[in-house]
DRENVOLUM-482638 format. One record per residue (C-alpha): residue in one letter; x, y, z. Coordinates in steps of 0.2 Angstrom, whole numbers, padded with zeros to 4 digits, always signed. Layout:
BEGIN
AXYZ ...
END
This chain:
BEGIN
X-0071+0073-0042 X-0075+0067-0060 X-0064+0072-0075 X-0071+0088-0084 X-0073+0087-0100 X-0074+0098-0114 X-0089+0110-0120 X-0086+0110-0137 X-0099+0127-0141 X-0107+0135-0126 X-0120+0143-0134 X-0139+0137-0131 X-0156+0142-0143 X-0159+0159-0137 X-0139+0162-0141 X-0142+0156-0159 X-0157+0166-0162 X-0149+0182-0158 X-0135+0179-0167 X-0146+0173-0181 X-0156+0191-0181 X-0139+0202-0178 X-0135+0193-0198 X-0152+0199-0204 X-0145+0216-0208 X-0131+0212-0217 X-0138+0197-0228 X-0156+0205-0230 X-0156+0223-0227 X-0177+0223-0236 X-0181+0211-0221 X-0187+0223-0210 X-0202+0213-0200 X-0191+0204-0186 X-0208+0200-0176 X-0211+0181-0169 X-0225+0182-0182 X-0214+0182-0196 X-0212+0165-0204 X-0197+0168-0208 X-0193+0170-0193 X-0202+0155-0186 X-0189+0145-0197 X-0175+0154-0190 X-0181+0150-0173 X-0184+0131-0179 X-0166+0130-0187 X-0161+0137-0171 X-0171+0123-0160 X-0162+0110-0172 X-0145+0115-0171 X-0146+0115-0153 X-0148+0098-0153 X-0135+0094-0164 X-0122+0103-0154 X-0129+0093-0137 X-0126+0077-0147 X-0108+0084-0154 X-0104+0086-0135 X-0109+0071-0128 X-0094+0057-0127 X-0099+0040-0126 X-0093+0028-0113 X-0084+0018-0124 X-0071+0033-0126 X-0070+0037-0110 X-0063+0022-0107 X-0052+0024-0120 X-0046+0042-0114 X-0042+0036-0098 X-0032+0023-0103 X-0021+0035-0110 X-0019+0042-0093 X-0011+0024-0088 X-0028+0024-0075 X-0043+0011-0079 X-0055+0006-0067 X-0051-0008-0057 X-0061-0025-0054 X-0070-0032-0042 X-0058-0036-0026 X-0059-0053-0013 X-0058-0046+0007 X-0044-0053+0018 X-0044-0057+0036 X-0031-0068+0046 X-0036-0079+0057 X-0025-0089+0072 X-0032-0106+0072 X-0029-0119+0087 X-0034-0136+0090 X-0029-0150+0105 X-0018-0160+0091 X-0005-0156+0079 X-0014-0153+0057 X-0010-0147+0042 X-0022-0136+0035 X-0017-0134+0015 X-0021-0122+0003 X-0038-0120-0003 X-0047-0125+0016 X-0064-0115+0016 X-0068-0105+0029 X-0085-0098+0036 X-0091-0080+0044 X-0110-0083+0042 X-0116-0088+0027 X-0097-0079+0018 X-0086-0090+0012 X-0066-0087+0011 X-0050-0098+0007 X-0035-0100+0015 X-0020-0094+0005 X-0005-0102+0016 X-0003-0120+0023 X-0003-0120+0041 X+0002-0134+0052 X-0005-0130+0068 X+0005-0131+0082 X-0002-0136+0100 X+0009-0122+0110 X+0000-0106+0114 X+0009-0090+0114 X+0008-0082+0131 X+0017-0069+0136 X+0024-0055+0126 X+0035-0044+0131 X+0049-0029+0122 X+0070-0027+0129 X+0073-0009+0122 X+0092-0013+0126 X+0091-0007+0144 X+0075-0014+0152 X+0062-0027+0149 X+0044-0021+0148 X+0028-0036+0150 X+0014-0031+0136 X+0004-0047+0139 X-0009-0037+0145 X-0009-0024+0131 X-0008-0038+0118 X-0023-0047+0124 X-0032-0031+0125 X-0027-0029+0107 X-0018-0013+0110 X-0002-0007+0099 X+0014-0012+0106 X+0029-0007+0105 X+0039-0020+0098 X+0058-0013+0102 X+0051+0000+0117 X+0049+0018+0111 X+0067+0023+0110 X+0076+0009+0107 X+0095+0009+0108 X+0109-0002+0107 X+0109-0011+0092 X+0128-0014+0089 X+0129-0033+0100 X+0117-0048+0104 X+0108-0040+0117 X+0100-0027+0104 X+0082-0022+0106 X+0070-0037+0102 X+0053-0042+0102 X+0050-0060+0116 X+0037-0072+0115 X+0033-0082+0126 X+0026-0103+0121 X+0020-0112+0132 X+0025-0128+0126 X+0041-0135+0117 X+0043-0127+0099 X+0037-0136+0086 X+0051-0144+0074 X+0038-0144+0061 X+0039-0124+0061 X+0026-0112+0064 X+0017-0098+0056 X+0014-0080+0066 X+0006-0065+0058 X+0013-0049+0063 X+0003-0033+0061 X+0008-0016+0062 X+0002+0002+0064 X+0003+0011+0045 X+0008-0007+0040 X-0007-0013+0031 X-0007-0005+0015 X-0008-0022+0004 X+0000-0014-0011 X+0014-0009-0001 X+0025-0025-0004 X+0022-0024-0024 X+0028-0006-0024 X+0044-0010-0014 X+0048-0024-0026 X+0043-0012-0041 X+0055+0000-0034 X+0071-0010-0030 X+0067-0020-0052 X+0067-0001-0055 X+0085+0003-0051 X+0093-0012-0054 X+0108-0011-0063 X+0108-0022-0079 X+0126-0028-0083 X+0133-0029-0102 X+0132-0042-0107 X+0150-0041-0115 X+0167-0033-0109 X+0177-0019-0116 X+0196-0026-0123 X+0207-0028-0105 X+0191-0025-0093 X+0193-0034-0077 X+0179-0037-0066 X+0167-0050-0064 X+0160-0062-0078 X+0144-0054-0087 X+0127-0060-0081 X+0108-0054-0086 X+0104-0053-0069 X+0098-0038-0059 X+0105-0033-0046 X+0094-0026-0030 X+0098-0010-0024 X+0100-0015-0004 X+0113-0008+0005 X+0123-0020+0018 X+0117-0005+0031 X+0100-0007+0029 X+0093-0017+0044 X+0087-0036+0043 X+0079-0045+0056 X+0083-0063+0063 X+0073-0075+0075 X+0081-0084+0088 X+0076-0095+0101 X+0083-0100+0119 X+0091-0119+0121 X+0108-0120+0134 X+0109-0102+0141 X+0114-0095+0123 X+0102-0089+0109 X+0100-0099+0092 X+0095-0091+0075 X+0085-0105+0064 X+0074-0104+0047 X+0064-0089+0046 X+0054-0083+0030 X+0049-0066+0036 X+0038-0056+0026 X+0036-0039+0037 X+0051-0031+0027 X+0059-0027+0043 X+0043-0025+0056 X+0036-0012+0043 X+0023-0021+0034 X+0009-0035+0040 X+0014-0049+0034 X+0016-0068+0038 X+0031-0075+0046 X+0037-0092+0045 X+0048-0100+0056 X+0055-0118+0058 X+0065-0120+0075 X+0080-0131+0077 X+0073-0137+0094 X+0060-0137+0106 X+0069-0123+0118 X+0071-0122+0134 X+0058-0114+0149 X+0066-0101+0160 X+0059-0085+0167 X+0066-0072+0157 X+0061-0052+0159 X+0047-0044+0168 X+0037-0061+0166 X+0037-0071+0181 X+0034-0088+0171 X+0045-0100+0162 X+0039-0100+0145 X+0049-0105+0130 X+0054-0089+0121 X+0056-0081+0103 X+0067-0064+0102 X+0065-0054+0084 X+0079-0043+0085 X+0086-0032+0072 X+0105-0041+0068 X+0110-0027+0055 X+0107-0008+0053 X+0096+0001+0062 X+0079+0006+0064 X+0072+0023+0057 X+0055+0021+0066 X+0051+0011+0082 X+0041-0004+0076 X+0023-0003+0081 X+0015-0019+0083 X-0008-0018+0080 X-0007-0040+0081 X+0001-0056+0083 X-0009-0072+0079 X-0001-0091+0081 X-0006-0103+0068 X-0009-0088+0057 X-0021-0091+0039 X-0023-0077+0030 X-0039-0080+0021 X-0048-0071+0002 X-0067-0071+0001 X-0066-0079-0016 X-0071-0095-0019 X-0066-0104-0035 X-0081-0109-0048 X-0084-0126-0048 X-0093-0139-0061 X-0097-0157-0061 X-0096-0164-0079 X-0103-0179-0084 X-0092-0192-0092 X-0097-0204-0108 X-0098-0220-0103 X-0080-0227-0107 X-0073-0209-0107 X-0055-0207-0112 X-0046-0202-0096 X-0028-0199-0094 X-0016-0214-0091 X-0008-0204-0077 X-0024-0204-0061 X-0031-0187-0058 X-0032-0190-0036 X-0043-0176-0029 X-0035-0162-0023 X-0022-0161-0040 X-0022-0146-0053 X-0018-0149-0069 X-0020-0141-0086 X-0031-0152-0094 X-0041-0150-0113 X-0056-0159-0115 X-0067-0166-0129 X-0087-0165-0128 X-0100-0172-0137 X-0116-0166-0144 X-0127-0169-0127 X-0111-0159-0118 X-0104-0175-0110 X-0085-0175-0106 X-0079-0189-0121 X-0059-0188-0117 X-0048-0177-0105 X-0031-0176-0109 X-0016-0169-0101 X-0011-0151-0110 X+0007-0142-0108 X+0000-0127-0119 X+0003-0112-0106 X-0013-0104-0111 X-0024-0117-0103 X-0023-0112-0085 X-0024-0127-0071 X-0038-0131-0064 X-0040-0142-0047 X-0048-0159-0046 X-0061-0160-0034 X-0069-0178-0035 X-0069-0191-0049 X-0081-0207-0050 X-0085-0217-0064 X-0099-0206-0071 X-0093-0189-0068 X-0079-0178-0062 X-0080-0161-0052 X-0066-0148-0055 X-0061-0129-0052 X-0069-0124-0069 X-0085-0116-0074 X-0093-0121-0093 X-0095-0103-0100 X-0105-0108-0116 X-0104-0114-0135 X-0098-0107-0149 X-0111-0103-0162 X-0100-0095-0177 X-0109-0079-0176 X-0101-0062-0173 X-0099-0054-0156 X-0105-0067-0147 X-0110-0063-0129 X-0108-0077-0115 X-0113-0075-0097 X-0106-0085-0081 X-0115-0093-0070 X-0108-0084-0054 X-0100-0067-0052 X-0092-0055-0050 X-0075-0060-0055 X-0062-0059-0042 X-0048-0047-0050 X-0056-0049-0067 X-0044-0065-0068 X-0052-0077-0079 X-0043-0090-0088 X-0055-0098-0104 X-0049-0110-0117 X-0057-0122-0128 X-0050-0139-0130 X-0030-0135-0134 X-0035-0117-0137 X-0032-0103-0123 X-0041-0086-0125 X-0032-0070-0119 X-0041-0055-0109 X-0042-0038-0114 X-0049-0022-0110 X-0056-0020-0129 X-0055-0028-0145 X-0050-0012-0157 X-0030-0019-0161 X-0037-0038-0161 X-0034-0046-0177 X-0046-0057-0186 X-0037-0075-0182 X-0034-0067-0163 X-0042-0078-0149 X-0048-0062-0136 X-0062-0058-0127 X-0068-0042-0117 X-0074-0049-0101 X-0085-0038-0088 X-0079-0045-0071 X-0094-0036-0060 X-0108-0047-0073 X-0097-0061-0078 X-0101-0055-0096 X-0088-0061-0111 X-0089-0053-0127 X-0080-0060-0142 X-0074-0054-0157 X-0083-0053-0176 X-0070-0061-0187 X-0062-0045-0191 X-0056-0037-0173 X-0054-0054-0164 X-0059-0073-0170 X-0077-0077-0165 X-0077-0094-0159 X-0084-0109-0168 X-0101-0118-0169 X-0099-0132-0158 X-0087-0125-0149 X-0086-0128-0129 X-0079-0114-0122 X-0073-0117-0102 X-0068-0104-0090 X-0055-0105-0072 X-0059-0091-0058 X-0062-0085-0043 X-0079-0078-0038 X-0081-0065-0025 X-0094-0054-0017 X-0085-0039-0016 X-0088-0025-0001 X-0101-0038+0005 X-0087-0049+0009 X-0082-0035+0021 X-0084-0044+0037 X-0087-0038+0054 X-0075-0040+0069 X-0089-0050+0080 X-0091-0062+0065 X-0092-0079+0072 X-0079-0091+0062 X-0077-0108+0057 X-0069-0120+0048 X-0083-0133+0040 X-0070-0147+0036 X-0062-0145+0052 X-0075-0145+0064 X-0058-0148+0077 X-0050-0132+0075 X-0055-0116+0085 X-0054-0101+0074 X-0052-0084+0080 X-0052-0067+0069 X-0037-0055+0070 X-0048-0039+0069 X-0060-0036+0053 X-0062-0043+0035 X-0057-0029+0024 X-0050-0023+0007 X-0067-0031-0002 X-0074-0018-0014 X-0086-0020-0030 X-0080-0016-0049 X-0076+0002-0048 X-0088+0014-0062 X-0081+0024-0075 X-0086+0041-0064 X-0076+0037-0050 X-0059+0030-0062 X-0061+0047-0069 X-0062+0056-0054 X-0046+0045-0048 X-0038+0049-0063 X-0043+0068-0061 X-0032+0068-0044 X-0018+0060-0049 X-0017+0071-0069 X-0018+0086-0054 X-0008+0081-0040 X+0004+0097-0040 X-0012+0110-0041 X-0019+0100-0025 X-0001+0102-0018 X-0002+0120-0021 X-0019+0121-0014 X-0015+0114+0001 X-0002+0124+0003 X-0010+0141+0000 X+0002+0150-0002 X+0017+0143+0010 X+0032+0137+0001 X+0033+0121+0009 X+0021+0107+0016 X+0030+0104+0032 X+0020+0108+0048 X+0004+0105+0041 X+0002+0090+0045 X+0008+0070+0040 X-0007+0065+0035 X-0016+0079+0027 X-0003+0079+0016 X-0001+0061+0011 X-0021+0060+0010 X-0017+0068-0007 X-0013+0060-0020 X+0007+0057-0024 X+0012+0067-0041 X+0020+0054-0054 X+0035+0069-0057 X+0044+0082-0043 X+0042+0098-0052 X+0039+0110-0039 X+0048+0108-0021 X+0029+0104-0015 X+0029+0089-0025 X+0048+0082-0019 X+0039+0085+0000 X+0025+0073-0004 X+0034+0062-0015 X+0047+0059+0001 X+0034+0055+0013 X+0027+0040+0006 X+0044+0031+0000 X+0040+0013-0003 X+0048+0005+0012 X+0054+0018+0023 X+0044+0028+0036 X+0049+0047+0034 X+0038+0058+0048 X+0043+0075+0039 X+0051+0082+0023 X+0056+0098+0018 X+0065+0103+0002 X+0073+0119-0005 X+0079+0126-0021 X+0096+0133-0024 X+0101+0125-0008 X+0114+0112-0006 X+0114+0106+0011 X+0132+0098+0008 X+0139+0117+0005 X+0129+0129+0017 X+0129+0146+0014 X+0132+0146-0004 X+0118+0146-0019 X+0121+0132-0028 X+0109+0135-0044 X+0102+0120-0052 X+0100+0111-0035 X+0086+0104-0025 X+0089+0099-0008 X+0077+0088+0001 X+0079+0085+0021 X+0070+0071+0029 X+0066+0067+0048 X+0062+0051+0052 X+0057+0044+0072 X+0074+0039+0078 X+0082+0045+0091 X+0069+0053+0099 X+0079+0066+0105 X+0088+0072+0091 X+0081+0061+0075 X+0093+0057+0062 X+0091+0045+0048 X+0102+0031+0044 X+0110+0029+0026 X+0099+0017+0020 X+0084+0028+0021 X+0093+0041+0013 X+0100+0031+0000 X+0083+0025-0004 X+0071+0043-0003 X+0089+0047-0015 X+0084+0034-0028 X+0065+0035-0027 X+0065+0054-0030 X+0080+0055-0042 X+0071+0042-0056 X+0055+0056-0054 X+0065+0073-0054 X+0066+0084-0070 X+0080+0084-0083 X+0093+0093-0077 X+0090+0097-0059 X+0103+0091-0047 X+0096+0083-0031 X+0102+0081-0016 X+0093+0070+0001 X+0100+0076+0017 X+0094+0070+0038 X+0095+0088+0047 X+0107+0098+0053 X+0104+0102+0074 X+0107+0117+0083 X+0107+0116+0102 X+0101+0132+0109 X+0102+0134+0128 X+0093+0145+0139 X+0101+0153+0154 X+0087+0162+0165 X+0083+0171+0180 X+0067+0172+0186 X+0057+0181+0201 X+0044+0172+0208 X+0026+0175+0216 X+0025+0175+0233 X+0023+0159+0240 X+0028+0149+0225 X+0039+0133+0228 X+0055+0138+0221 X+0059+0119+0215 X+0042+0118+0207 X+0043+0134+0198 X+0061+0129+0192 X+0057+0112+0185 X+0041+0117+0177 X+0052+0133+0166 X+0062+0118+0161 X+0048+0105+0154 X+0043+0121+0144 X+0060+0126+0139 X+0062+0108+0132 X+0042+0107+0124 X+0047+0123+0118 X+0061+0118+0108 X+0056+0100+0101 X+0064+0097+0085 X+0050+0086+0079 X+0040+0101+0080 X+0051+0116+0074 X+0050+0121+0060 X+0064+0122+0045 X+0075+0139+0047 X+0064+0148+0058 X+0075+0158+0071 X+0074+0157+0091 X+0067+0173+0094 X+0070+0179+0112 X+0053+0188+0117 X+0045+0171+0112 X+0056+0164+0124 X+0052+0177+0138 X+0034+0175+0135 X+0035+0156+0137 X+0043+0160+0154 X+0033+0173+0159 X+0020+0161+0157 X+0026+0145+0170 X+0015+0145+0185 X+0023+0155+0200 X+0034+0165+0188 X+0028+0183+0190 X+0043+0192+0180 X+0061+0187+0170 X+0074+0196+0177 X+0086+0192+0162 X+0087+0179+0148 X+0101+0172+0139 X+0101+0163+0124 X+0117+0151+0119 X+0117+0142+0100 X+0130+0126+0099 X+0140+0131+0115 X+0144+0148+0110 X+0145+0165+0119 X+0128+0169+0126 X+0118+0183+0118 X+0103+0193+0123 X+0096+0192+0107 X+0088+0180+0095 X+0097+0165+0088 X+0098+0162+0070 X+0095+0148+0064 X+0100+0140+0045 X+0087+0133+0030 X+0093+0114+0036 X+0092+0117+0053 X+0083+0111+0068 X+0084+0119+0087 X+0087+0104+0100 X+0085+0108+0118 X+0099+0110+0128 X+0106+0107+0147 X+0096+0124+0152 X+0100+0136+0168 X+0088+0141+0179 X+0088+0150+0193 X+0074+0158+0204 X+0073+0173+0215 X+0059+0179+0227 
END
């Protein structure tokens, strides 16, 4: 929804007219004839008419400050953004394919990102050992179904044989390393990595840089220190050789099995084929298994891809200039395939007269594409020629302008970006550059220099198509120079969207100024979030402070790095202390997946929800991040039976609904066990025909024939439940 924006006077002509004959009275009480025929009324009616417009021109805001107004909200609309896809690329030999290598969907171009050296082993099995049992998901992974990585409940994790994720090569392991891409389910949020790192620069502790008189302790250092705990899980690749399992080189970019993300490995050896698992084949096996911590989810794998390339639709802007015979080149050779910051000198005709080596960090690099003795093609777009004339306006020859990135200079000269020119002063070298057009604007000597007649003014960036570069999933792809390698997608292109317009920046910004009063809304009236659904909830946008208990709910769901499945928080509560107010305090309890029967977070997630929300809580308030507290509630029951019914039957069946009953993934916060729900989810099993009597147990106590209370904390878990059946 767009941002609303102020009515500065409501009232409309037929409004100013009455008021005007409603002032006749007082200010001329002999003007009697109030008649349309009047001409004094005709100029009232014509002032009327006049001011209206004025008021409509008073109200309007012009686009130029509503850009400025939501800059103040931190908020700005974003650039044109490249698609990515990955890609797992084959081929009968062993090649490298660097940096740069286009790649084809149709008639949509995209660059590789990464450097893969293609290995000729395929990957042919995939199976999971959740710590107990080995489960073959070949079948589901070339189906391209979600696997789970480590099994659904995995346990175990305190040897070598924790729960780990096999594959299966059917070749030797290349020394030379590989690359795989992992994907996972909830793991493709791109931004997702940045925030994490934002997060863990956010609460580093900055050392002094001096010590206090007879302070001990290590020597001062600028550096800051990351806030990972030694208990929050790490992964390690390891492959088979001699009946033992060896870690080697592993850059893994998943943070854990959370996010997609490329993983790079470089074994020590080729391994050795045995049958391992519940594959019958000997195969040469990888294992990712977790070698410190433990899980708060059950990693989710959506794709695995050998050889990965993970590919940008953007396509850097390329130009072949002309060189003066006799050119002044640089001593040092510019080989094809090199980036360098170069300046360049031109003459009148726009011929390239010299190219000289620059270290001015301003001048960004640009990449060499082919040199001959009359010309030289590079990475670099001429944007146009100065002419000494205020706000000059340039256009590029293709757009739009992936990211809005574009690096311009002229000779030894770099020019700096920004959004406008109003703070730029007269001898500044800025430019206002419109990514979606490939527009530049410049300066008018007073707020910005305006570049020089004769000038030559030479731009570095990426062009892209936006949302068109969105490319289907039965896209056929290729490499054009590398006919020799196979390439197959790993699902969609996505992520490629056009400049976004100042009506929809304002309607993000709109969501995000009122985050709590979409909080509350949801809500309607409840004082918590928790039960309406995971993803309801985070659909809304995350409030930038915790103000209300609402806003600690959201906040928690959505930790950068952590997977929490429910959240629930309290005021006046201190789950350390129960049963006592504790004013001042806000106590927020989060569920994640792990174990499945009774989840219960680990210390680095709650270290980290801890941290997250405490840098976002209000002044004052005292915050406190719990995992729940169980209660096991045990049914002891006696129930008659229809005629004919089979006993065992009716017995096993009370027990699955005892236990569906009391799912603590799905019972909510506090809420008591109330016995005449419980007698009519008896009363309700198939071949039950009445309860003859009901007793209710909470943590091993005495039995009670009434309800069981339950805490604010709390969560009921099933118990070992009695049941016994009577004809």
């Amino acid at each position: 929804m767009p941002l609303p924006l102020q009515n500065l006077d409501t009232r409309r002509y037929g409004d100013l007219v009455d008021d005007a004959h409603a002032l006749i009275p007082r200010y001329a009480p002999s003007w009697t004839d109030h008649n349309e025929s009047d001409p004094g009324i005709t100029l009232v009616e014509l002032l009327a008419w006049l001011v209206e417009q004025d008021m409509y021109r008073v109200n309007r805001i012009p686009e130029r400050h509503r850009r400025k107004f939501l800059e103040l909200t931190g908020l700005v609309p974003e650039p044109p953004r490249a698609a990515r896809a990955v890609l797992s690329l084959s081929a009968s030999t062993s090649r490298v394919v660097p940096i740069g290598t286009r790649f084809s969907a149709g008639e949509v171009h995209f660059t590789n990102t990464n450097r893969v050296h293609i290995a000729v082993s395929r990957l042919a099995a995939v199976q999971s050992w959740d710590g107990a049992e080995y489960s073959d998901l070949t079948a589901s992974w070339q189906a391209g179904l979600p696997l789970a990585a480590w099994g659904t409940d995995p346990a175990g994790f305190d040897g070598d044989q924790s729960p780990a994720l096999l594959l299966g090569f059917d070749g030797p392991l290349p020394h030379y390393g590989m690359t795989l891409w992992l994907g996972f389910e909830r793991g493709g949020d791109r931004a997702e990595a940045q925030l994490i790192a934002d997060e863990q620069a956010a609460c580093a502790a900055l050392r002094p840089r001096a010590r206090c008189n007879g302070e001990s302790g290590p020597k001062p250092t600028t550096r800051f220190e990351r806030c990972t705990g030694d208990d929050c899980m790490a992964t390690v690749l390891e492959c088979r050789r001699g009946g033992e399992w060896h870690a080697f080189q592993a850059v893994d970019a998943s943070a854990g099995l959370m996010l997609d993300g490329l993983v790079r490995v470089v074994p020590l050896h080729d391994g050795d084929p045995r049958q391992l698992g519940a594959f019958p084949q000997p195969l040469r096996w990888v294992r990712c298994r977790a070698f410190q911590g433990v899980p708060d989810s059950a990693p989710l794998v959506s794709a695995i891809a050998v050889n990965a390339a993970v590919v940008e639709q953007r396509v850097p802007a390329s130009t072949r200039l002309e060189l003066v015979p006799g050119a002044d080149l640089p001593a040092t050779p510019l080989p094809p395939g090199r980036r360098a910051r170069l300046a360049f000198e031109f003459d009148a005709a726009g011929r390239v007269t010299r190219v000289r080596r620059t270290s001015r960090r301003d001048v960004p690099k640009v990449r060499v594409l082919d040199i001959d003795a009359d010309s030289l093609e590079l990475t670099l777009a001429v944007a146009g020629g100065g002419l000494g004339i205020p706000e000059l306006s340039l256009e590029l020859d293709a757009a739009p302008v992936a990211d809005g990135a574009i690096g311009l200079w002229s000779g030894d000269d770099g020019w700096s970006a920004r959004a406008d020119l109003d703070a730029a002063q007269p001898r500044d070298r800025d430019f206002v550059p419109d990514p979606q057009t490939g527009t530049l604007t410049f300066g008018d000597g007073e707020h910005g220099l305006a570049p020089r007649a004769g000038t030559t003014l030479l731009a570095a960036y990426d062009v892209t198509l936006g949302a068109a570069g969105n490319v289907p999933a039965g896209a056929t792809w290729s490499a054009p120079g590398m006919p020799a390698v196979e390439v197959t997608a790993c699902g969609t292109a996505s992520g490629g969207a056009d400049a976004e317009d100042l009506d929809h920046a304002a309607g993000r910004a709109a969501e995000t100024l009122w985050a709590h009063e979409r909080l509350l809304e949801l809500a309607a009236g409840a004082p918590t979030l928790d039960g309406l659904g995971r993803d309801s909830i985070t659909a809304l946008a995350r409030p930038q402070r915790a103000a209300t208990t609402l806003d600690y709910e959201r906040l928690a769901l959505t930790v950068p790095g952590t997977r929490v499945e429910r959240a629930r928080a309290w005021a006046e509560i201190d789950a350390n202390s129960p049963g006592l107010r504790a004013p001042g305090t806000v106590t927020v309890v989060v569920v994640n997946s792990l174990p499945a029967d009774r989840p219960q977070p680990t210390r680095c997630l709650l270290d980290r929800v801890q941290r997250y929300l405490r840098r976002r809580k209000t002044l004052g308030t005292r915050l406190v991040v719990a995992g729940p507290d169980y209660l096991e509630v045990t049914a002891s029951a006696v129930l008659a039976i229809l005629p004919g019914a089979d006993a065992a039957g009716v017995t096993a069946r009370a027990v699955v609904a005892l236990n569906g009953f009391l799912a603590p993934r799905l019972w909510p916060f506090g809420r008591d066990v109330f016995r005449a729900e419980v007698l009519a989810l008896l009363d309700g099993v198939q071949g039950v025909d009445a309860v003859s009597s009901l007793e209710l147990t909470a943590d091993g106590g005495d039995p009670s024939c009434g309800n069981v209370c339950v805490g604010p904390t709390q969560l009921v878990v099933s118990g070992v439940h009695s049941v016994e059946v009577a004809a």
